[in-house]
C-alpha positions as CSV (number, residue, x, y, z in Angstrom):
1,X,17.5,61.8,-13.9
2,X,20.4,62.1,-15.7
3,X,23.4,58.9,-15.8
4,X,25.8,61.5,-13.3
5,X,23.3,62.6,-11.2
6,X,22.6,59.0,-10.3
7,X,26.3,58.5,-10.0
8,X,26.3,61.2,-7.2
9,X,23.5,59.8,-5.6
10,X,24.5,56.2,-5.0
11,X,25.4,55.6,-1.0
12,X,28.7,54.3,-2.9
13,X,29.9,57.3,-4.0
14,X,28.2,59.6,-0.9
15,X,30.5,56.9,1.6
16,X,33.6,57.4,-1.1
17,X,32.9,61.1,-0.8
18,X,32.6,61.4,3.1
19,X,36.0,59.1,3.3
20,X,38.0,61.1,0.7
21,X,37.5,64.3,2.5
22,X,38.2,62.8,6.3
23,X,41.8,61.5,4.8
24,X,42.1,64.7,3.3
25,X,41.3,65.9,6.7
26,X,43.8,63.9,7.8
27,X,46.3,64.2,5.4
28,X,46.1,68.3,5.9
29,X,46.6,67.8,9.4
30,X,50.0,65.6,9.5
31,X,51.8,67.7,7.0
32,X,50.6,71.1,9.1
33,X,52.0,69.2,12.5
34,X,54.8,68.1,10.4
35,X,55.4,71.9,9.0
36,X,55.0,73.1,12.5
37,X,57.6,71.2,14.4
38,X,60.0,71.8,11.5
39,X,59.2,76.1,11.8
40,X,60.1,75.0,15.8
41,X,63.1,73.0,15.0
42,X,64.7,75.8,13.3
43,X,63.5,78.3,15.5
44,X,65.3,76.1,18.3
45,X,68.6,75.9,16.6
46,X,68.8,79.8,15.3
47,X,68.1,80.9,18.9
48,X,70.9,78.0,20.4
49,X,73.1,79.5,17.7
50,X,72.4,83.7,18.5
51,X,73.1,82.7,22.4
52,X,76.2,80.8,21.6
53,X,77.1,83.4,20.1
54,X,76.1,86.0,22.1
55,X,78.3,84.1,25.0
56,X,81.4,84.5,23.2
57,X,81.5,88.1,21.4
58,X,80.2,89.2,24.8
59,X,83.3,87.2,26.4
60,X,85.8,89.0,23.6
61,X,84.5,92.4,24.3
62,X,85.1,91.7,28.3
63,X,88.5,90.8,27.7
64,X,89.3,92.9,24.6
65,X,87.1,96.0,25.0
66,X,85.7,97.9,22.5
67,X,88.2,97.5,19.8
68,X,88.2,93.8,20.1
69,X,84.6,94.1,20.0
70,X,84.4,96.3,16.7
71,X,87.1,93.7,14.7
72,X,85.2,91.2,15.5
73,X,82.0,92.1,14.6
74,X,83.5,93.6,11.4
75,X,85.6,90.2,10.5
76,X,82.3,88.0,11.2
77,X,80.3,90.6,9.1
78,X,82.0,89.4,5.9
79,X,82.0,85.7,6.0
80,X,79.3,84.3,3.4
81,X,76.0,83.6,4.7
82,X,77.2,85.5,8.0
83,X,74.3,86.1,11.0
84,X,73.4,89.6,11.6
85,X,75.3,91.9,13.5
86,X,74.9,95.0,14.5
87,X,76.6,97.8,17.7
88,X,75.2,100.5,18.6
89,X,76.7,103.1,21.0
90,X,74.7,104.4,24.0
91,X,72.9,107.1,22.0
92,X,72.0,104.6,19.5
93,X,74.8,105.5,16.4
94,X,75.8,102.2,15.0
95,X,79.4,101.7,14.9
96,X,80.3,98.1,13.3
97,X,77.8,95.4,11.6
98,X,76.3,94.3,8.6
99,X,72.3,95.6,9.4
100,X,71.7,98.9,7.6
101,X,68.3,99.4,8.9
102,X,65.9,98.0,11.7
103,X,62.1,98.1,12.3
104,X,61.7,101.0,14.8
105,X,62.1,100.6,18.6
106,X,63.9,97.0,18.2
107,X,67.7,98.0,19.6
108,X,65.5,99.8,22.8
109,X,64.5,96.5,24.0
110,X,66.2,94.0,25.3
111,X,65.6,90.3,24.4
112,X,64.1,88.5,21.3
113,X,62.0,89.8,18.5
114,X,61.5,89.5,14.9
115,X,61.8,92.2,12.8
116,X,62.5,93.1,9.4
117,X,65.2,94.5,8.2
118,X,68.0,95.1,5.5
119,X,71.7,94.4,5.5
120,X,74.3,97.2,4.2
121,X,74.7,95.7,1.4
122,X,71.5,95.2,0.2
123,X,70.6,96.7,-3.7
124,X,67.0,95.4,-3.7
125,X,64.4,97.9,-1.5
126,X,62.5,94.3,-0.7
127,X,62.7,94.0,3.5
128,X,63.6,90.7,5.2
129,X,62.3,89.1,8.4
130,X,65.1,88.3,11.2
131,X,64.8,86.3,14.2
132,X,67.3,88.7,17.2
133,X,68.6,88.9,20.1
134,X,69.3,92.5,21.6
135,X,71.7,92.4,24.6
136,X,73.1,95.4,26.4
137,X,76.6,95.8,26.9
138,X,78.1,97.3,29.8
139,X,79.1,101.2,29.2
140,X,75.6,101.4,27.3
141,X,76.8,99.9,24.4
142,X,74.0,97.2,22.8
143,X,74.8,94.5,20.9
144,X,72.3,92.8,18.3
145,X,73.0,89.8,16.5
146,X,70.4,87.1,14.6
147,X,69.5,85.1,11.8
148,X,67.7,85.8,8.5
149,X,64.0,83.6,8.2
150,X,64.2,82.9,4.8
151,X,65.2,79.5,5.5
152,X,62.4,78.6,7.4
153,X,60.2,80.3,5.3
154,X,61.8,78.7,2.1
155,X,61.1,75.4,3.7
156,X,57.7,76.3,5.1
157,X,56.8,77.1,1.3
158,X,58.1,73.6,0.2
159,X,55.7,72.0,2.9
160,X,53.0,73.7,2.1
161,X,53.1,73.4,-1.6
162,X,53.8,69.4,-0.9
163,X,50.6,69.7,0.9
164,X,48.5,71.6,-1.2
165,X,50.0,68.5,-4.4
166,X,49.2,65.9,-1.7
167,X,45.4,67.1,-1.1
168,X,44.9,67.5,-5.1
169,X,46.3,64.2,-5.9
170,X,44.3,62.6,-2.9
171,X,40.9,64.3,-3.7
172,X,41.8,63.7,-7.7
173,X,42.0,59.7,-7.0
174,X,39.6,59.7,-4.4
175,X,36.8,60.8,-7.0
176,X,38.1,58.7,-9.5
177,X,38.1,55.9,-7.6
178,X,35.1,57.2,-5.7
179,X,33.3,57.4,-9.7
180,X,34.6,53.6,-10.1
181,X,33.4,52.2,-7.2
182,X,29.6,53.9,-7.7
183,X,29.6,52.9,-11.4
184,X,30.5,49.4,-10.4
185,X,28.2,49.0,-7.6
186,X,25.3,51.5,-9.5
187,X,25.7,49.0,-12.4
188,X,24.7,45.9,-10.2
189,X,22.3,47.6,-8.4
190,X,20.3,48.5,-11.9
191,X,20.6,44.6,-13.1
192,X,18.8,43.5,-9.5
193,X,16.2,46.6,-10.4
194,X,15.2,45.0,-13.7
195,X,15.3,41.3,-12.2
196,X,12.6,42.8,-10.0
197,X,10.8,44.9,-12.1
198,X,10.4,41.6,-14.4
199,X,9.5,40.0,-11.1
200,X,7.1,42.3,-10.3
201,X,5.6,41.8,-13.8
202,X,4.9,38.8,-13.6
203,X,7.9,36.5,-14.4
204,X,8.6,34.2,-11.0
205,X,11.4,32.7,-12.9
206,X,13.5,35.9,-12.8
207,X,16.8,35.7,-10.4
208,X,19.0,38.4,-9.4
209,X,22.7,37.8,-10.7
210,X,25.8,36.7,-8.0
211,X,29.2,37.8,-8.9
212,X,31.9,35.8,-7.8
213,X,33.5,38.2,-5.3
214,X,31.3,36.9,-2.1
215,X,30.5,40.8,-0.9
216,X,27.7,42.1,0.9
217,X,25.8,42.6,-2.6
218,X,26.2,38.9,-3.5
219,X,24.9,37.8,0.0
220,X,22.1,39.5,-0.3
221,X,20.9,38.1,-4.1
222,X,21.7,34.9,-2.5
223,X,19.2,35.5,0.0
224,X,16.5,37.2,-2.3
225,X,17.2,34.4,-4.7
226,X,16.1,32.1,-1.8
227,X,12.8,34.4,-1.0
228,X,11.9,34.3,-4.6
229,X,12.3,30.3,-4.9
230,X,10.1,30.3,-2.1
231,X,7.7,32.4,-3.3
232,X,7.7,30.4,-6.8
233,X,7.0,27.3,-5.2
234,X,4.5,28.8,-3.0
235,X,3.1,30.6,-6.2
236,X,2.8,27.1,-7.8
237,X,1.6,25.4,-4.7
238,X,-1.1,27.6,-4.7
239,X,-1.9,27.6,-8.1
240,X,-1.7,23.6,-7.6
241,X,-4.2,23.9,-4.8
242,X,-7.0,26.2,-7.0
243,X,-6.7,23.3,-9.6
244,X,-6.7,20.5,-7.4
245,X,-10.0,22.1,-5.1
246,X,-11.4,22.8,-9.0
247,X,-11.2,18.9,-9.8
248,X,-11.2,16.9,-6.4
249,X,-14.1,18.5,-5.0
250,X,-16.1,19.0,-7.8
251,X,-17.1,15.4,-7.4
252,X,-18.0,14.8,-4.0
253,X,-20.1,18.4,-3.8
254,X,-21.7,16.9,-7.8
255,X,-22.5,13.7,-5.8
256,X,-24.0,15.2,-2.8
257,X,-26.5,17.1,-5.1
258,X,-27.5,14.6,-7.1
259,X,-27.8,12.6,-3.8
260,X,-30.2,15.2,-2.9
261,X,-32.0,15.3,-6.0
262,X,-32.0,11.6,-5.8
263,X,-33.8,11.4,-2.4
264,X,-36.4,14.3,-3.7
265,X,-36.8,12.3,-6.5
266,X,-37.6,8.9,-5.4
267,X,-37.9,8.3,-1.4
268,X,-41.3,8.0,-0.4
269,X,-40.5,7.1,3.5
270,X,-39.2,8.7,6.2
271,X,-36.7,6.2,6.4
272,X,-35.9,6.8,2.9
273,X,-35.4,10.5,3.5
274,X,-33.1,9.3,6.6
275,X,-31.4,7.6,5.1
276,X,-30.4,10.3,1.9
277,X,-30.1,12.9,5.0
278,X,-27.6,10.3,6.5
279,X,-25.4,9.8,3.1
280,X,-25.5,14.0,2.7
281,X,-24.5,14.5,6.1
282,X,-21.7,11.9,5.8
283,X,-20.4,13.4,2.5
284,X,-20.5,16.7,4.4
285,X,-18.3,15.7,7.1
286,X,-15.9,14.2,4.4
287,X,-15.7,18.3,2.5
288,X,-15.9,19.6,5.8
289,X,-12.4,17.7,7.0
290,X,-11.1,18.3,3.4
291,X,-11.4,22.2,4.0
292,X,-10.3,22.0,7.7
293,X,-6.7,20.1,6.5
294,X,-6.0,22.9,3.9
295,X,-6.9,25.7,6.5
296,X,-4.4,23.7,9.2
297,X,-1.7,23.1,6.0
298,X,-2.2,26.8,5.1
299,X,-2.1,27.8,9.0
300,X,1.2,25.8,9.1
301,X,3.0,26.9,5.7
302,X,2.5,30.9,6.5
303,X,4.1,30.8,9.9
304,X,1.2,31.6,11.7
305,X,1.1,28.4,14.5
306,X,4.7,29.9,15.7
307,X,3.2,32.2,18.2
308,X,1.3,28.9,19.5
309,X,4.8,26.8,20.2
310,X,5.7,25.8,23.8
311,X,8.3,22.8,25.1
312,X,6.6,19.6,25.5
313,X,8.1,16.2,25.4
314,X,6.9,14.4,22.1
315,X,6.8,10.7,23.9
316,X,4.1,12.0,25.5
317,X,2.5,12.7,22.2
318,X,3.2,9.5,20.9
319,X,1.7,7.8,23.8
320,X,-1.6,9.6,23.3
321,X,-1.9,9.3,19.7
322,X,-1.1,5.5,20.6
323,X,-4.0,5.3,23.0
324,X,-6.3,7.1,20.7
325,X,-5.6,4.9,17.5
326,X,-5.4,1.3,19.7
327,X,-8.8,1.1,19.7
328,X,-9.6,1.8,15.8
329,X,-6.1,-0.2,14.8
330,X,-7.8,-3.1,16.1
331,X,-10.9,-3.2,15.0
332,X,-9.5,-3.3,11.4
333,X,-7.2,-6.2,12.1
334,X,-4.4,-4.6,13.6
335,X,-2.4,-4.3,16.7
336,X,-0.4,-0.6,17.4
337,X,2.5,-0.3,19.5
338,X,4.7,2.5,21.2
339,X,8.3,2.4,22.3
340,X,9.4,6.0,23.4
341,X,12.4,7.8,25.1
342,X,12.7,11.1,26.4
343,X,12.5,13.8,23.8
344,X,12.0,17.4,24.3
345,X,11.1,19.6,21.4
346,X,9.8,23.2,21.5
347,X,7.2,23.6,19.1
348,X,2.9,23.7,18.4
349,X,1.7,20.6,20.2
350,X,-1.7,20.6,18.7
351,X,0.0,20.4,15.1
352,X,2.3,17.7,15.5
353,X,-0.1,16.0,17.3
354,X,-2.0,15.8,13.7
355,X,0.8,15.0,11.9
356,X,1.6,12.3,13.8
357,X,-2.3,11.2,14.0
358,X,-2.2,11.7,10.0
359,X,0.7,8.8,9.6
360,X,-1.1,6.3,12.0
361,X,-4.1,6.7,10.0
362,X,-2.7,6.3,7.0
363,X,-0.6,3.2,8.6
364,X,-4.0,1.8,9.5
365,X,-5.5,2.3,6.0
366,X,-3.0,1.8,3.8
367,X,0.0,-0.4,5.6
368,X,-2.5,-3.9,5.9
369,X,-0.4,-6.5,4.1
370,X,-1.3,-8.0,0.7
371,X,-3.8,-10.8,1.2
372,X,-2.2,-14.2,1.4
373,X,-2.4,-16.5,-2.0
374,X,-4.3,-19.4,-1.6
375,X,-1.6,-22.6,-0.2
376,X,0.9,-19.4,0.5
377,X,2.3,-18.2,4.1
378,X,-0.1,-17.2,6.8
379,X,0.3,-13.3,7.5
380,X,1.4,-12.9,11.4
381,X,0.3,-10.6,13.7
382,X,3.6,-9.2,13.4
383,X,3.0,-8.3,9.6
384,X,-0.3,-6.2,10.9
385,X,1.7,-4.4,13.6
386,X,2.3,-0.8,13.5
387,X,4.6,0.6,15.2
388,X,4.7,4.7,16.9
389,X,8.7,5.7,18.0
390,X,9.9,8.9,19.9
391,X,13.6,8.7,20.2
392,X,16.1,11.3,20.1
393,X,19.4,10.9,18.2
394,X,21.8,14.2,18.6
395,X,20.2,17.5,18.4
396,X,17.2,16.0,16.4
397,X,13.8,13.8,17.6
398,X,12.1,11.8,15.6
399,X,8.5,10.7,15.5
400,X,8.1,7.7,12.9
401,X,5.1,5.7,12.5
402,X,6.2,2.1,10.4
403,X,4.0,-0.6,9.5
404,X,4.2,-3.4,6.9
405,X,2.1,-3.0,3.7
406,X,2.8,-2.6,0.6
407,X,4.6,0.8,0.8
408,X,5.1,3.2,-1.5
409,X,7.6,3.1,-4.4
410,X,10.7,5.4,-4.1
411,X,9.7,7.0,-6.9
412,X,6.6,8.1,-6.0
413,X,7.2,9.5,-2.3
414,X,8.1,12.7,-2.6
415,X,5.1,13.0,-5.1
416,X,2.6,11.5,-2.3
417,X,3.2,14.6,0.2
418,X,1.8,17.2,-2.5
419,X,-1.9,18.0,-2.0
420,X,-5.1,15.9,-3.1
421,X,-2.2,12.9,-4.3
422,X,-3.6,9.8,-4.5
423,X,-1.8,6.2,-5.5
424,X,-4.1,4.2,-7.9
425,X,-3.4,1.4,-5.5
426,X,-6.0,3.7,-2.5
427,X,-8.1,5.4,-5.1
428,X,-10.7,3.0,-3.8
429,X,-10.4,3.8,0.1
430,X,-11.8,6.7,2.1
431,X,-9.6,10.2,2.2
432,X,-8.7,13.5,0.3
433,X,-4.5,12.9,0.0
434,X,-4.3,15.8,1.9
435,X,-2.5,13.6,5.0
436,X,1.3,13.4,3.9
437,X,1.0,17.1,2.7
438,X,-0.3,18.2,6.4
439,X,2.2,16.4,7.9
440,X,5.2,17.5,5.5
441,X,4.0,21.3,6.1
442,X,3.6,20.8,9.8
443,X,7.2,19.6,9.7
444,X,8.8,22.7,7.6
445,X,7.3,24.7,10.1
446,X,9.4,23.5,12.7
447,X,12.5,23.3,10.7
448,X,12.6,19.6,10.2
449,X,11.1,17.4,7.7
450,X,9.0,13.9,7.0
451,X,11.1,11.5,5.2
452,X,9.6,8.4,3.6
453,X,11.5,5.2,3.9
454,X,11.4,1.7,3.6
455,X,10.4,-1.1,6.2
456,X,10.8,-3.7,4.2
457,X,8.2,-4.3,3.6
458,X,6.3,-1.5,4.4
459,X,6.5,1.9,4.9
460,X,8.3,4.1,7.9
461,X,7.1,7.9,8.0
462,X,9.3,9.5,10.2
463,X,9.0,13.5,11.2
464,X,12.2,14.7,11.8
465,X,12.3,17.5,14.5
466,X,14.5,19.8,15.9
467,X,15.4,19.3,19.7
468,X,14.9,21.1,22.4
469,X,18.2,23.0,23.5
470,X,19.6,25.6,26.1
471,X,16.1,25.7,27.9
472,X,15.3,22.6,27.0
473,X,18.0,20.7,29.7
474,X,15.4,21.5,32.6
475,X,12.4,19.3,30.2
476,X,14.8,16.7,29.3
477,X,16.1,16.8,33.2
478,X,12.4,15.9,34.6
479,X,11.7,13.3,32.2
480,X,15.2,11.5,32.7
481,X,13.2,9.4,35.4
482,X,10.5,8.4,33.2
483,X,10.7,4.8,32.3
484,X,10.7,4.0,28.5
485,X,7.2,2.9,27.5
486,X,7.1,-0.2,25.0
487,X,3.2,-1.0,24.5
C-alpha cells in the first residue's frame, strides 16, 4: 500500500473528512439563509416602494385627471435610476412611460408579477426581469409601475460567489489540515507498530513512545507500557521459576532415588524397608507441598481465585489460624497470641487464610530468639511470643504476624518474597522459600501488598488489604458488637 493510500485510510483523516464536509454543510446552509432573507428584504422594500407609489400617482390622477397623470409619469420617467412606468389606455395603446415592451398578457392582469422587459431607451436587445404592480384606473385606463431585479440579482451573485470562495477555502484547509493531522497521528501510530512488532519478536524490553501532549494516544502507551512491564516481569518470573524448579528440586527428587536405591541396596528387614518407605514417603509429602504452593501462587498471580472472593471479616481468620498454630507454637517453645478488631474485606478466604498461615509458620520457624550466651540475660516468654493482629486503619485492613527473632536484614526483604529464596541463616531448617512468595502473590491479587518491617527485634509481616466498602457497612454493622479478642 502506497504512503497516500494509508494517509486516506487512517480514522484521523476519515473523522477530518466526515467533519470538513458537515461544516461545509453548514457553512452552505447559513450563507443560502443569509442570501435568502436578503432576496426577501429587497423584495419587501421594492413592493413598499411600487405601493407608495402607486398611492400617490393614483391620488394625482384623481385630482388632476389624465393630463396630470401623463406629466407625471413623463417627468418621473426621466429621473436617473427612475422605476418603471408605464399607461396604457383602455384598448391597451400606451400613452406615457419609460417600458417599451412587456412579456405578453402582463397589463391584462391586475396585481404583481414579474416579467421581463425593456425600457424605451434601451440599445442592447438583452431583456431584463421587473418586479410590477398593474393597477386599473378608473375610465379603463391601467397603470403599471415597478422596479428592475438587477439589484437583487447583482447581490444574489456576490453571495453566491462569496459562498462558492467560502466552501473552496473551507474544504482547501480542511484537507490540509485533515492531511496534517493523519500524517501526525499515522506517524505515531507506525512507531507503536514497530515497538510491537519488536515486541512480538522477541524483545520484552521494547516500549511504546509518550509525547508530551497527554492525549488519548499517550494514555494509551502509558497503559500498554504498564501491560508490557507486567508481562516482562511475569516473563522473568517465569523464567526464574523453570530455573529455580531445575535446581531446587533436582536435589530432593536425586535424594529420594538414591534413598530408594539405598534401601534396595542394603535393608535386609522389614523394618528396614519401613523405615526407607517412611523417609520416601516423607520426602514426597515435602515435593508434593512444594508443587501445591506454586500451583496456589500461579492460581493467585493469573487472576483466577477472583471468581472465588466473597465478604468475610478477617478477625475471624486470624482467630482460626491462631487456634490452629497454638498448639504447634508451643510445642516448639513458643506461646501465640491474637488481638483483633472488626475488619471486613471482600476477597478469597481460603487464600488469605494461607498467607496468613504461611507468616505464622515462618514466625514459628524462623522468629525463635538467638540462644542466650553463657552468664548473659535469660530470654522471656515475651521474646518467644508471636503475635497475629487484624485491625483496620482507613480504607485498608491489615493482617501482621510479628515475632522476635533475628529478622531479616532490610536489604534482603524484598529479595525473601521471590520464589525458592532462602537466607543462609535457614538453609538448615525444613521448607522450599516458597512461603513469602505465596503470601506476596496472594496479596497482589487483592490489590494490597505484604510489607516486611522491623520489630525490633524481630520481624512484622504484615498483609495489607483493601477494605470492605459500600456493601461492606452491613458486615462491618454485625460485627460492631463483637468484643475485641486479645488471646
Amino acid at each position: 500500500m502506497t504512503a497516500f493510500g494509508k494517509l486516506i485510510r487512517t480514522t484521523a483523516f476519515r473523522l477530518t473528512l466526515a467533519y470538513l464536509l458537515l461544516f461545509a454543510f453548514f457553512a452552505a446552509s447559513l450563507l443560502g439563509y443569509f442570501a435568502w432573507n436578503t432576496r426577501r428584504l429587497i423584495t419587501e422594500q421594492i413592493t413598499s416602494t411600487v405601493n407608495a407609489e402607486i398611492s400617490e400617482i393614483s391620488e394625482i390622477y384623481g385630482r388632476r385627471g389624465l393630463r396630470g397623470l401623463v406629466f407625471t409619469i413623463e417627468n418621473r420617467a426621466l429621473r436617473p435610476g427612475s422605476n418603471l412606468y408605464l399607461v396604457t389606455t383602455p384598448t391597451g395603446q400606451a400613452i406615457a412611460g419609460n417600458v417599451g415592451s412587456l412579456a405578453p398578457g402582463v397589463m391584462a392582469t391586475n396585481g404583481w408579477s414579474e416579467t421581463v422587459y425593456r425600457r424605451l431607451d434601451d440599445q442592447d436587445e438583452l431583456d431584463h426581469r421587473a418586479l410590477v404592480r398593474v393597477t386599473e384606473l378608473s375610465n379603463g385606463f391601467r397603470l403599471l409601475i415597478g422596479r428592475d431585479l438587477d439589484e437583487r440579482r447583482r447581490l444574489f451573485g456576490i453571495v453566491a460567489k462569496a459562498a462558492q470562495w467560502s466552501v473552496l477555502v473551507v474544504v482547501v484547509l480542511g484537507l490540509g489540515g485533515g492531511v496534517f493531522v493523519a500524517r501526525r497521528v499515522l506517524r505515531r501510530i507506525d512507531a507503536m507498530t514497530g515497538t510491537t512488532q519488536r515486541i512480538m519478536a522477541g524483545d520484552l524490553s521494547g516500549r511504546l513512545p509518550i509525547g508530551r501532549s497527554g492525549d488519548e494516544l499517550d494514555r494509551l502507551a502509558e497503559n500498554l507500557n504498564a501491560m508490557l512491564e507486567r508481562i516482562e516481569a511475569l516473563m522473568a518470573g517465569l523464567k526464574e521459576v523453570s530455573d529455580n524448579i531445575a535446581h531446587d528440586l533436582k536435589t530432593p527428587l536425586t535424594r529420594l532415588r538414591n534413598r530408594a536405591e539405598e534401601a534396595l541396596a542394603k535393608s535386609r528387614s522389614e523394618s528396614e524397608y519401613r523405615a526407607a518407605l517412611e523417609r520416601t514417603i516423607e520426602e514426597s509429602d515435602g515435593l508434593i507441598r512444594t508443587f501445591n504452593a506454586l500451583l496456589m501462587i500461579a492460581r493467585a498471580e493469573s487472576g483466577q481465585a477472583r471468581g472465588d472472593m466473597d465478604d468475610f471479616d478477617a478477625a475471624e481468620v486470624a482467630n482460626g489460624i491462631h487456634e490452629l498454630y497454638e498448639p504447634l507454637a508451643e510445642e516448639d517453645g513458643m506461646s501465640l497470641r491474637v488481638k483483633t478488631q472488626p475488619s471486613p474485606i471482600h476477597g478469597n478466604r481460603e487464600l488469605i487464610s494461607q498467607a496468613l498461615a504461611n507468616l505464622v509458620e515462618n514466625a514459628i520457624k524462623h522468629g525463635k530468639p538467638a540462644p542466650a550466651q553463657p552468664g548473659g540475660t535469660v530470654i522471656s516468654m515475651d521474646g518467644r511470643q508471636i503475635v497475629i493482629e487484624a485491625r483496620q486503619e482507613g480504607d485498608r485492613v491489615l493482617l501482621s504476624v510479628t515475632d522476635h527473632g533475628p529478622g531479616i536484614p532490610e536489604a534482603d526483604r524484598q529479595h525473601v518474597m521471590e520464589r525458592f529464596v532462602r537466607l543462609e541463616a535457614s538453609r538448615t531448617l525444613p521448607g522450599s522459600g516458597l512461603g513469602l512468595s505465596l503470601a506476596s502473590a496472594v496479596a497482589t491479587l487483592h490489590g494490597g501488598e505484604l510489607r516486611l518491617g522491623d520489630a525490633r527485634p524481630g520481624l512484622v509481616a504484615t498483609l495489607v488489604l483493601p477494605a470492605l466498602t459500600g456493601t461492606g457497612d452491613r458486615l462491618a454493622t454485625q460485627t460492631q458488637d463483637v468484643p475485641q479478642k486479645v488471646a
